[in-house]
N, C-alpha and C positions, 0 to 999 in steps of 0.2 A: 794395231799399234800405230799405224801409218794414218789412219779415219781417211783412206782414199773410199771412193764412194764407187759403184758399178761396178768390182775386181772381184772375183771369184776367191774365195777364202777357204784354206785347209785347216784341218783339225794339226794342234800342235799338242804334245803330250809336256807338260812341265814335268819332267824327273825330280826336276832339285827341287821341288818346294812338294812333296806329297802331302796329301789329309792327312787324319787322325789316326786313320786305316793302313797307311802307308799307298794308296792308290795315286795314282798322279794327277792332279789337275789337269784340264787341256781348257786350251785358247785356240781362239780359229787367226790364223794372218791369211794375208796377202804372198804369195811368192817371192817378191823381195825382202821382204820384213824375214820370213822363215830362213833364206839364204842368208842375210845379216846376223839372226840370232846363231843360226849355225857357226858363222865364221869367228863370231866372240866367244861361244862353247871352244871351238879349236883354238882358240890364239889362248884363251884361260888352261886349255890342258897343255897347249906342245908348248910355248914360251912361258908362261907363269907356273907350270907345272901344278895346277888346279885341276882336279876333276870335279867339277862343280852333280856329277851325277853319282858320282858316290859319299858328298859331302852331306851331312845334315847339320 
């Protein structure tokens, strides 16, 4: 997400957006990017009261 270059990259599972199958997509981030997406997942569920992982 970040396109930083030399940073060691984790596999990320997309819940909210699965295939056809219902399997979830993944994306590899960076550490920071993961920690950010994380904290937008929790600000959408505890203050917007979105659970974007049981949404379709």
């Amino acid at each position: 997400m970040c396109q930083q270059k030399g940073v060691e990259l984790t596999e990320h599972h997309i819940v909210e957006a699965p295939d056809e199958n219902g399997k979830p997509h993944s994306i590899d981030l960076c550490s920071d990017c993961h920690t950010k997406h994380e904290r937008y997942r929790n600000y959408l569920r505890d203050i917007c009261h979105i659970d974007i992982d049981k949404t379709k």
